[in-house]
N, C-alpha and C positions, 0 to 999 in steps of 0.2 A: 331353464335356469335352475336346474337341481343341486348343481354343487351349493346355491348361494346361504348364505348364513340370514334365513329371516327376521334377526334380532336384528333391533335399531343398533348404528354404533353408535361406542361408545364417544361421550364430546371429546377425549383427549387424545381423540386418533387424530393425526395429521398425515391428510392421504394426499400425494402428488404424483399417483395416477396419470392424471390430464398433463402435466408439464412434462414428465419424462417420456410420456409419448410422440407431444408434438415434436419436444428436440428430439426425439430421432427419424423424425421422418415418417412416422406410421400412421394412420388410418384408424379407425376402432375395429372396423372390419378386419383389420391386416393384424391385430394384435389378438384380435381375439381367434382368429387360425392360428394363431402360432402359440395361445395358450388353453387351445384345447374349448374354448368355450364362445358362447354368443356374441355378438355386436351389441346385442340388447342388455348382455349382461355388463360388458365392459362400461357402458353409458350409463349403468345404476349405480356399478361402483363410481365411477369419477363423480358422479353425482352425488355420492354418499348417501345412497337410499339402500345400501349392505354394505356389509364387510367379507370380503371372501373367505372360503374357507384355507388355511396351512395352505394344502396342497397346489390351490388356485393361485394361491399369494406367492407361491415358488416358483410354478411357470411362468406366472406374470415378468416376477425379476428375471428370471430365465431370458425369456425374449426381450428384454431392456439390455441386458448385458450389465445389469445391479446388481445388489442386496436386496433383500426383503425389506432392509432396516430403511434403504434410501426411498422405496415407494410408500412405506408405512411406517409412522413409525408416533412414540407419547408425545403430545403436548407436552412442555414442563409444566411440571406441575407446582413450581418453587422449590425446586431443589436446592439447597444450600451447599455451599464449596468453600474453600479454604484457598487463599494463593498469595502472594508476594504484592504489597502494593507499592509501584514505583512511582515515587514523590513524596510532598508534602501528604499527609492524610489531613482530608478535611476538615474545619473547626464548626461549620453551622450543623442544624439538625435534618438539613434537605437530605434524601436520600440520591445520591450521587451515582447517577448514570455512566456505568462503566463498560470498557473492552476487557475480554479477556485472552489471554494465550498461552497454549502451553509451548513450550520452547524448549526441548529437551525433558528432564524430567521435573522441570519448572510451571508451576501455575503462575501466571504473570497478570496483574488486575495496573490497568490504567484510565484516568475519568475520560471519557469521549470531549469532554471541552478542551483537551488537551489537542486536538485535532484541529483545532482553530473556531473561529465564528460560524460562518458555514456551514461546514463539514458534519458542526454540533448538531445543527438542525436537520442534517441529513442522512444522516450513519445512525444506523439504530446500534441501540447499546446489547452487550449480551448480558449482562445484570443490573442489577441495582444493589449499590453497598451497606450493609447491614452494619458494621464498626466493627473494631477491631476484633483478632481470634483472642480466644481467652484459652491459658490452660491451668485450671485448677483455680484460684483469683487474682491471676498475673496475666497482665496482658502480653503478648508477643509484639515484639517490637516490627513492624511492616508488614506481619499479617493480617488480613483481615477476612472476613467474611461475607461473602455476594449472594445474595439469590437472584439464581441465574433466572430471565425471564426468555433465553432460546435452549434449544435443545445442545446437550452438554457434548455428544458428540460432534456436532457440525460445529461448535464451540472451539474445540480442541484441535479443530482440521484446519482455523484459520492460518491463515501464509501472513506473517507478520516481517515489512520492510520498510526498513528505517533510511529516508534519503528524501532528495530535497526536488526529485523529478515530478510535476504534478499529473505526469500520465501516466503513475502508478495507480492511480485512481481508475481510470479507464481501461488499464489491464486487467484490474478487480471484475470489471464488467463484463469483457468479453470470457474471464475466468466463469463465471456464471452461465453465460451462453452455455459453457460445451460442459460444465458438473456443474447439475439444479444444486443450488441453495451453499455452492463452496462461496467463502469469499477472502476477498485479500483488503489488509489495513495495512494504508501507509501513515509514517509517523513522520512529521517533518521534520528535519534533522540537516544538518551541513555535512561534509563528508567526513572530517574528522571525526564527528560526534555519532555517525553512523557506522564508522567502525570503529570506535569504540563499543559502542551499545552490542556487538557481535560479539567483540570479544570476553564484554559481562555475558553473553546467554542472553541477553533481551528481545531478539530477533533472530530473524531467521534467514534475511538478507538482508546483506549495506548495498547501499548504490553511493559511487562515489567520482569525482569529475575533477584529479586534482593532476594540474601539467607540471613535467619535472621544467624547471627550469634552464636546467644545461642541455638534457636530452632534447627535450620539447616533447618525448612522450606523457601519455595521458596514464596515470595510473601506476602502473606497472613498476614505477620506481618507488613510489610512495610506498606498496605492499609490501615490498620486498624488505624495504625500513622497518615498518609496522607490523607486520604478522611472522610472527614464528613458526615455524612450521609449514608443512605444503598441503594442508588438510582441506584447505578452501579448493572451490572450484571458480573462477570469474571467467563469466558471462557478460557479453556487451547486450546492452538495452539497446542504444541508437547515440549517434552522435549527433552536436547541437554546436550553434553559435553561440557565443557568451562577449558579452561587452556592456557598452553603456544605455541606459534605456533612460532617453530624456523625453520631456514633453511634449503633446504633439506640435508639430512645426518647427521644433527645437526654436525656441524664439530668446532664449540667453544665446544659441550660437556655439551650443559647443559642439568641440571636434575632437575632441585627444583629451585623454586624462589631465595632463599640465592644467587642461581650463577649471579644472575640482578644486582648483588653489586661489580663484579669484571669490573677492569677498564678497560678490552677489550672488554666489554659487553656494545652495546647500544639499549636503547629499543625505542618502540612507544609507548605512551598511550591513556587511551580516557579520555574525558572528564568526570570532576567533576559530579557526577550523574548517571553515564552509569554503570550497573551492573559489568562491566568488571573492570572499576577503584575501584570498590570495595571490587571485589575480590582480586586484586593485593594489595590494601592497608591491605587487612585485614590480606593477608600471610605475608606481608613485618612485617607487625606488630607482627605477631608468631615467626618470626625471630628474630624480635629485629635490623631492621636495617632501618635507617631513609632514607624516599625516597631521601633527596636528596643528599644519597649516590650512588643513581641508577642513572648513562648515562641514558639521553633523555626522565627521568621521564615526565618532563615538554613537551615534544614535543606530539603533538596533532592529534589522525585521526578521524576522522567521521564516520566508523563505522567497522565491523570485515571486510568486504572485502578491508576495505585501507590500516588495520593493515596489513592484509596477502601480501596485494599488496607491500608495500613498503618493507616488507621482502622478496617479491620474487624479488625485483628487486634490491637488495643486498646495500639497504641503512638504513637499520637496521637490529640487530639481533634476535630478541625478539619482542614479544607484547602477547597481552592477547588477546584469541579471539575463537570463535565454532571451533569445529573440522572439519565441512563442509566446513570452509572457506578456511581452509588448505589443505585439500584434493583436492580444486576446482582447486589451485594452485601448489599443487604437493609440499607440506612442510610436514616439520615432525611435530608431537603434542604430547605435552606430557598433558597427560588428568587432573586434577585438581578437578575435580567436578561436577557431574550433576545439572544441572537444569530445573526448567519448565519455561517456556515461555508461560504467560498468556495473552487473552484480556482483559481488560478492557472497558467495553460500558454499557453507561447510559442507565437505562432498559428502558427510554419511544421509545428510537430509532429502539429498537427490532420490535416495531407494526407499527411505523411513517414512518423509512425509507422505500422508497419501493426496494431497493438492499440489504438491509444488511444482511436479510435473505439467500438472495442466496452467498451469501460473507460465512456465516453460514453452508449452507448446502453442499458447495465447498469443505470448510477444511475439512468436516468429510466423505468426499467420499471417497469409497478406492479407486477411482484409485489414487487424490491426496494422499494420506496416501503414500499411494507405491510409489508416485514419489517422496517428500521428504526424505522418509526413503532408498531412492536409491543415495542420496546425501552425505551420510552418516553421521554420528553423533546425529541422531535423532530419536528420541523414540515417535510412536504416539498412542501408547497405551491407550492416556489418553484424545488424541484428541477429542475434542466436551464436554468435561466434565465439568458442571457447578459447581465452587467451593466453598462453603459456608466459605463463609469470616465474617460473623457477628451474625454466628451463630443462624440462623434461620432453619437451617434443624434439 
């Protein structure tokens, strides 16, 4: 082991070594032929008993098919950044647990509670919010300042998508399987309000599930309304069932939206914009019956797992929502209509981002394929399929 560097390293090296190996298949033995060096050495480094020297640190990546930066690379050390915070800015003194992204040439700062209950406890934050930027003795209005507690490049690589599918989440993870340490944050949002958020710069893909109602196509007529320009690329995720998600045994008995109109019936909704609210207004309106004949029209969830939630935990009867959401929870579903569930992502991000690809190449693997469509209510037949929305094919 003569190349090694006998100095202790230093604490703020973060070495991933060991994980970029095993995902690719290699051996210590098999890695260290191919970078020139020991079995014995490879196993001190992953150990962190040295730091290789330059030269060593290059082969390494060499035979990873990396950077250097991605097998080693600072600890943050409390780096401080400056970015855009979208919302309310907090009033207590708690230092507020945030995401961050960049989206163009925008730093974007959002609190992780914004993810829901859950989620908060399970997504680690990339900062902590210091208060607002100052310049000179004036504050900036919705900047503020985070010290980042991950490292600012893999910060910056997040794939940020705003939509209301919750196997964005599970994309994020197979995203990880195939690039150590990328990851994908989804915002929950309805589909209106996820393409809107694109077209502020807030993201970097909408996922959206909205049926025209004369066509019966999913999508494609909405865009065409909505988006100016042919600069987007949309991408199908998978298609899904959407209808009513009542309690288990359905024991009120319902069968068809008309039954949302009887007074011992109370529903959830979602919001103005959410494919779901539109489906529901648009049957309400086949019937002829004005929403605010429907208990709980007005009462509001954020997205199909709050709807199913709040019905499994028998404070409403009714809502609109996936058939996997139901099934996750153990309700009944009376089916209403397929849909496809598209992305939306501006085509210059397809060659700029350096994640989105692999974000891309995740959805359309089979094993993902086979673990959504093991969730049930989903169709991925059509996953990875680019759709021509303006007519250019």
């Amino acid at each position: 082991m003569s190349e090694k560097n006998k100095a202790e390293p230093p604490s703020n090296i973060e070495n991933r070594l060991r994980s970029l190996r095993s995902s690719s298949g290699l051996s210590q033995g098999a890695l260290a032929g191919m970078a020139g060096v020991t079995r014995q050495a490879i196993y001190a480094i992953e150990a962190n008993q040295y730091l290789p020297t330059t030269a060593v640190a290059l082969r390494l990546a060499g035979a990873l098919g990396c950077r250097v930066e991605d097998v080693f690379s600072l600890v943050s050390s409390g780096e401080v950044i400056e970015g855009e915070f979208l919302g309310a800015l907090p009033t207590d003194s708690a230092r507020t647990r945030v995401k961050i992204a960049r989206v163009g040439e925008r730093v974007l700062v959002r609190p992780v509670a914004q993810l829901g209950n859950v989620l908060n406890f399970t997504v680690p934050a990339d900062g902590l919010l210091l208060g607002p930027a100052v310049s000179g003795r004036k504050k900036l209005n919705s900047r503020v300042r985070v010290e980042l507690i991950r490292d600012r490049r893999l910060v910056e690589e997040e794939v940020v998508v705003a939509g209301c599918d919750p196997a964005i989440f599970l994309a994020g993870e197979y995203v990880r399987r195939r690039q150590d340490r990328a990851s994908v944050v989804g915002w929950t949002m309805g589909s209106g309000a996820s393409l809107e958020a694109l077209k502020r710069g807030e993201v970097h893909v909408a996922g959206l599930h909205i049926v025209d109602v004369k066509s019966g196509e999913s999508n494609l007529p909405y865009l065409r309304r909505h988006l100016k320009g042919d600069g987007f690329t949309v991408v199908t995720f998978a298609s899904w069932e959407e209808g009513l998600i009542v309690r288990h045994g359905n024991p009120n008995g319902i069968r068809v939206v008309a039954d949302l109109a009887r007074k011992d019936i109370e529903i959830v909704n979602r919001e103005t914009g959410a494919g779901a609210r539109l489906l529901l207004d648009q049957r309400l309106a086949t019937a002829g019956i004005q929403p605010e004949k429907v208990h709980g029209y007005h009462r509001m969830a954020a997205s199909h797992l709050e709807v199913a939630r709040l019905i499994a935990d028998g404070l409403v009867d009714a809502g609109m929502g996936v058939r996997s959401a139901a099934r996750l929870l153990g309700l009944d579903f009376i089916p209403l209509q397929e849909e496809r569930y598209d992305l939306v992502i501006p085509t210059p991000y397809l060659t700029t981002h350096p994640v989105l690809s692999s974000f891309l190449d995740a959805i359309v693997s089979r094993p993902f394929r086979n673990e959504i469509d093991a969730l049930g209510g989903y169709d991925t037949r059509q996953t990875g399929k680019i759709q021509d929305v303006w007519g250019k094919a």
